[in-house]
N, C-alpha and C positions, 0 to 999 in steps of 0.2 A: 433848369431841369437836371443838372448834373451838379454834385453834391460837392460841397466848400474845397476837397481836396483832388477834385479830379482834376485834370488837364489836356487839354486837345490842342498843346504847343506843336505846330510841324505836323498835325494831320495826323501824330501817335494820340492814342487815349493811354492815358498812367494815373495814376488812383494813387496819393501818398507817396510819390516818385518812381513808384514802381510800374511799367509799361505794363498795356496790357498783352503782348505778345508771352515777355513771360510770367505772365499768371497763367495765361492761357496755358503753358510750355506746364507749369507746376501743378497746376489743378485743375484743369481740363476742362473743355464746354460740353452742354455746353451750363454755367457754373453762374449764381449771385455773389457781387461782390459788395461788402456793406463798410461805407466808411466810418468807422467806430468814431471816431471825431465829431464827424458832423452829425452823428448820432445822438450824443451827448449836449453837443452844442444846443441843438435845438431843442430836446426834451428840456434843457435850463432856462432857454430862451421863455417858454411857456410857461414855466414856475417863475420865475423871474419875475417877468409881466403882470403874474395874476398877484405877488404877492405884490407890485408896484402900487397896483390898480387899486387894490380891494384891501391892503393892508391886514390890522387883525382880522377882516372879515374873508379873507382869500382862505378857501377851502383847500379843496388838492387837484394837482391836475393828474387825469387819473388814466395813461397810457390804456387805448384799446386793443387789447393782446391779440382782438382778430386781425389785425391787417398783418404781425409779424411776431412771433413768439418763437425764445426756443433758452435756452438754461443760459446761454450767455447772454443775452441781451435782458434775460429778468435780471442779472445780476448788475447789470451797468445801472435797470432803473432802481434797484435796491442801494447803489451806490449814490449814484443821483439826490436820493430821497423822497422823487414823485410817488405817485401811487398805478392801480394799476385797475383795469377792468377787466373781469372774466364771463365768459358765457356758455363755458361748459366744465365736466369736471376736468378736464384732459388741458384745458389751457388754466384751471386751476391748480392743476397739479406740477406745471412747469412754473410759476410764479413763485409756487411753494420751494420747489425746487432749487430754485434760482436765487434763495433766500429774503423773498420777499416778505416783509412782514405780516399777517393777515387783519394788522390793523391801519394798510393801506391798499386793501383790494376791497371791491364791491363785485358781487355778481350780479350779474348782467340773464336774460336768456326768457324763451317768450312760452319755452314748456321744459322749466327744469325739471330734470328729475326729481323723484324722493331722495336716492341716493346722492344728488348731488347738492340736494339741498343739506340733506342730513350731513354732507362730507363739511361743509361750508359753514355749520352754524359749529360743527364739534370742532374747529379748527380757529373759531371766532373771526371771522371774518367783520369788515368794520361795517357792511352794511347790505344787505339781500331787495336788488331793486325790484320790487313785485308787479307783474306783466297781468296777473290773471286772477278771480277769486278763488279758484282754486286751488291756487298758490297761498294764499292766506290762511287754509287752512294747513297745508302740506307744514309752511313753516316754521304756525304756532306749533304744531305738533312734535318737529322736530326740537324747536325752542325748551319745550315744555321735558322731554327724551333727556337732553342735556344738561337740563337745570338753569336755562342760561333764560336772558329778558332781550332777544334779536332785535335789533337794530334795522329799520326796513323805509322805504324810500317805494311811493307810486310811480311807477311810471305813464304819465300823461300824455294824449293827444291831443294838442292845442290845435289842429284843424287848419293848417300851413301846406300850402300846395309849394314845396320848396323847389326853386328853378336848379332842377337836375334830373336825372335822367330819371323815369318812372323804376325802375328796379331798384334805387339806391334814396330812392325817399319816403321817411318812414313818418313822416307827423299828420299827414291826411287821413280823413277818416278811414277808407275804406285802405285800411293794413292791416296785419296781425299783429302790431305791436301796442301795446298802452291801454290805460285808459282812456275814452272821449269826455273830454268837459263839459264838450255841444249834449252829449245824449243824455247826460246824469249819470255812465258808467263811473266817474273818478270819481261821485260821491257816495257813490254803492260802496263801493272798495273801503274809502275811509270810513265809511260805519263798519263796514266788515271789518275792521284791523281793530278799532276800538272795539270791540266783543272779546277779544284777547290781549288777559294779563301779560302773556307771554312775547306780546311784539310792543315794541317803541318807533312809534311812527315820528322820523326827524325830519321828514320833507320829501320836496316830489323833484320830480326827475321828466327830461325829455330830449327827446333825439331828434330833429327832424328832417335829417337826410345827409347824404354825404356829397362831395364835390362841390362847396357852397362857396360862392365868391361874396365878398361885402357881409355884410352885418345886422342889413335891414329884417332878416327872417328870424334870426336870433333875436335882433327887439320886440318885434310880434309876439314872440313866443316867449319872452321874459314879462310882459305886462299882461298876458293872459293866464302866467303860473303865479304871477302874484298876486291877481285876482283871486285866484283858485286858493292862497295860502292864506288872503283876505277872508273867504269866506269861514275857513276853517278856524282860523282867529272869532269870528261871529258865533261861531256854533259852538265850541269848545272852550270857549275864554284864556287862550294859549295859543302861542303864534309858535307858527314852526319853525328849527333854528335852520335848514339849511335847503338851499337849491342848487342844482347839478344841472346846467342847459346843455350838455352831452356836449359833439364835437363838429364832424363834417369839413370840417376847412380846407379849401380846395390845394391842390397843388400843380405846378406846370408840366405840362406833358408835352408840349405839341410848340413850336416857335409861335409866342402872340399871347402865350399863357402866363398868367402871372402869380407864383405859391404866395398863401396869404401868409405874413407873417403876425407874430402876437401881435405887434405895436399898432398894424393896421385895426384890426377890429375889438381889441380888449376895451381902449377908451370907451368906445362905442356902448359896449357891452355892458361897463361897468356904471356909465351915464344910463341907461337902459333900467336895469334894477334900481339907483338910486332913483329915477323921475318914478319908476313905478311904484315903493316904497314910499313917496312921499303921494302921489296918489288916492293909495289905499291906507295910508297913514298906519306902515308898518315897520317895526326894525330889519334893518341891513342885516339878509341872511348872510350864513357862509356860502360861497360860491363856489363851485366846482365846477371844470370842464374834462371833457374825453377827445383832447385831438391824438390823432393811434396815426390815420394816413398821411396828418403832417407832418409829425413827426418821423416819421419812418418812409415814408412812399419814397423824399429825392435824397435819399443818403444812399440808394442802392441801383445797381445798375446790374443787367444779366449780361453774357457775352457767351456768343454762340461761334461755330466755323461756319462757315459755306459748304455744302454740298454738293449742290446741282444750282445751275442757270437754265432757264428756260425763256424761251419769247414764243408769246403769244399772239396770235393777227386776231383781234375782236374786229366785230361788224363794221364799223365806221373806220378800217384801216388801219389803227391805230393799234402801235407795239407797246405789247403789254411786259415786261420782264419779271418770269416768278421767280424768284430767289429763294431757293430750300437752303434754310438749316436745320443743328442737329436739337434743336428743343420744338418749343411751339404750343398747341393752346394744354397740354401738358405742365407749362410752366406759366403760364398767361392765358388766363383764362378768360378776362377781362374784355378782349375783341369780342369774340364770340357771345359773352353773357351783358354787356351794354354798349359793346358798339363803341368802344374805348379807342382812343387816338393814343398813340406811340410815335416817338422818330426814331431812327437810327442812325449810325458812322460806320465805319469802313472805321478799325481800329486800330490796324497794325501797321498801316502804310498813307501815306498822300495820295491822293489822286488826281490829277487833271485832267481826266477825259471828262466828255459834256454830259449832262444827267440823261438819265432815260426814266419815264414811266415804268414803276418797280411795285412787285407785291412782295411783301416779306411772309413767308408760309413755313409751314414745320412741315416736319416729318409723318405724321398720323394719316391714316388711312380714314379721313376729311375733309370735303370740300371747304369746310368752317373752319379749319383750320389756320388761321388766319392769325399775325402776330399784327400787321400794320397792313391794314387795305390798299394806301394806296401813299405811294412815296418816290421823291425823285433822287434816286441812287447812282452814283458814275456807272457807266455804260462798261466797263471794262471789269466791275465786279465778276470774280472769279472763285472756282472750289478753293477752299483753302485760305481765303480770307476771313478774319476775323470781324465780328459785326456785333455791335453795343450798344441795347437799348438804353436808356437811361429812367428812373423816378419809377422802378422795379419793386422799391421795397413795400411797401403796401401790395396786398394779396396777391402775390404772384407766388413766393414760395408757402403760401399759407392756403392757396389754392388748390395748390399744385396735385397731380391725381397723378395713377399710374396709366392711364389709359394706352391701350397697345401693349403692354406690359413694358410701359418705359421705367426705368429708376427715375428716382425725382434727386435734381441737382443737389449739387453742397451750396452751402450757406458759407464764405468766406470773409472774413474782420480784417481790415486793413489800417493799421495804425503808424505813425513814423517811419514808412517805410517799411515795415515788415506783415506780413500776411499770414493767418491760422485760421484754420477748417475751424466754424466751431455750429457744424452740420456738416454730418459726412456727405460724402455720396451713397445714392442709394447702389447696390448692387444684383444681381439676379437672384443669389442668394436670399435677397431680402424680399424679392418678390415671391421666392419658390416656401419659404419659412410660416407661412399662412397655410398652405395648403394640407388638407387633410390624406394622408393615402391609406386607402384597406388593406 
């Protein structure tokens, strides 16, 4: 749960050597702390593997900007060399920013805009993955605007009821994402693209959910796109050069949970495409994947104070201990919207008194406010204590909202030792700066 360089020696939490008492003391809760190391590490870990696996035919692994984006972390993946996925113009424009090449980003997005289509094809982006036939028109057009021959990728639903939670799974039928294979929409699509000079169809695309343990759903979904690239080989007498099986792979949150790593399921994956390939007796595409919350979800950790201690007597007698701090579904939104498991520590001190049944809650004026439902926290927990979620970095500051008119934390890089804002804190200022006065 907690990322290559933290440590919980002595009951202190220290990120890179550095305690979290004074980070806290520097930069205040309550604040995300991101270990740029194991940040790195792992986005290599994922290129690595795929180019292990798949050799010349490993495509890119292509960083999902939604779980965590912001101008320093596009530059780590620009340094890196990965690639990167976008799904709107606003985390396309931090990619750009961050100097990311646009011949390693794809958009992503299930009702792009015009303008955003338009921003993405004048800036060349390496490939626009199309959600909708309406989108085929949008993009030959803009295609066509630019003078350019767009590069485009279906996105399909292989019809996978993937074991996770129903809000974060997106390959069954009844979603707004893709096309279905089962109804004939994906071969609508591809005649639709073939009517336009102006797009190059290089392959299909599919996502089917997030927080995925094992490998078994990603094979289903690798011999049903092959299928589907089968037929298109049939029809067109030309096989498609690339497939993109998106990402989902889970990571630990809760003691019992286990983050997948590449080595677990790339074999797999890449055994997957090969049997399917020989099946349909077609060549080894290039392969692409989009892990975004593997990479990024356990390199980061929030750290909040204490506020207030509360016990609660519920019906069967039983003491309940709420514990306010100064963030909450403000910065985690996650409880609230699937009912998301977290733990926490006591960060700045040891404890040995005996646990008590403990809710971790924020600040907002909501019952749902809710950081960890339900947790056994030392009984002697007090204001003024420091407390650390940990496997933060996927959607939590990409979540994050102002509600109540709260600022939304800084984003802090922790590297050998030393630490830099590279996301401020928000201010009142920044929430008053929107508003219009007559």
């Amino acid at each position: 749960m907690w990322s290559k360089n933290a440590s919980l020696a002595g009951g202190t939490l220290s990120l890179a050597g550095i305690p979290a008492s004074q980070l806290a003391k520097e930069f205040g809760t309550p604040s995300f702390f991101i270990d740029e190391d194991a940040y790195r590490s792992r986005a290599l870990a994922w290129n690595n593997e795929l180019q292990n696996q798949f050799g010349p035919q490993a495509g890119t692994i292509y960083y999902a900007a939604k779980s965590f984006i912001c101008t320093a972390v596009a530059q780590w993946i620009a340094d890196i060399g990965i690639g990167i996925d976008v799904c709107t113009g606003g985390e396309l424009s931090v990619a750009l920013a961050g100097g990311i090449s646009p011949s390693k980003i794809e958009l992503h997005g299930n009702n792009k805009s015009v303008a955003e289509i338009n921003r993405a094809v004048s800036v060349g982006v390496k490939s626009i993955v199309i959600d909708s036939l309406f989108e085929i028109e949008r993009v030959a057009t803009a295609a066509k605007k630019h003078g350019v021959r767009q590069s485009v990728m279906l996105r399909l639903t292989p019809g996978i009821e993937a074991h996770t939670h129903e809000k974060i799974s997106t390959a069954h039928e009844d979603v707004k994402f893709g096309f279905s294979i089962a109804s004939g929409a994906a071969w609508a699509a591809v005649e639709a693209v073939s009517k336009h000079s102006e797009l190059e169809l290089i392959g299909v695309h599919c996502h089917i959910g997030s927080q995925i343990f094992g490998s078994e759903a990603h094979e289903i979904a690798t011999d049903r796109l092959v299928g589907f690239m089968a037929k298109y080989r049939d029809a067109y007498k030309k096989e498609l050069p690339e497939l993109d099986l998106g990402g989902g792979f889970g990571i630990a949150y809760v003691a019992g949970d286990v983050t997948v790593e590449p080595i677990d399921v790339m074999p797999a994956i890449h055994r997957a495409v090969t049997d399917a390939c020989k099946k349909y007796n077609l060549a080894m595409p290039i392969v692409s994947l989009e892990p975004g919350r593997n990479i990024v979800g356990p390199t980061m950790f929030t750290l909040y104070e204490v506020g207030t201690v509360k016990q609660v007597v519920l019906d069967d007698k039983t003491i309940r201990t709420y514990v306010s701090v100064d963030g909450g579904m403000s910065d985690n939104a996650r409880t609230a919207l699937y009912d998301a498991e977290y733990t926490a520590v006591i960060a700045q001190r040891q404890s040995k008194a005996p646990t008590t049944l403990s809710r971790l809650v924020g600040k907002h004026c909501e019952t749902g406010d809710i950081i960890i439902q339900n947790i056994q926290l030392p009984s002697d927990i007090a204001p003024g204590d420091l407390i650390a979620t940990p496997a933060t970095g996927a959607y939590g500051r990409s979540m994050a909202s102002n509600y109540n008119h709260v600022p939304k934390p800084p984003v802090i890089a922790v590297k050998d030792g030393k630490a830099r804002v590279i996301v401020r804190r928000e201010n009142e200022a920044d929430l008053l700066a929107l508003d219009v006065k007559e």
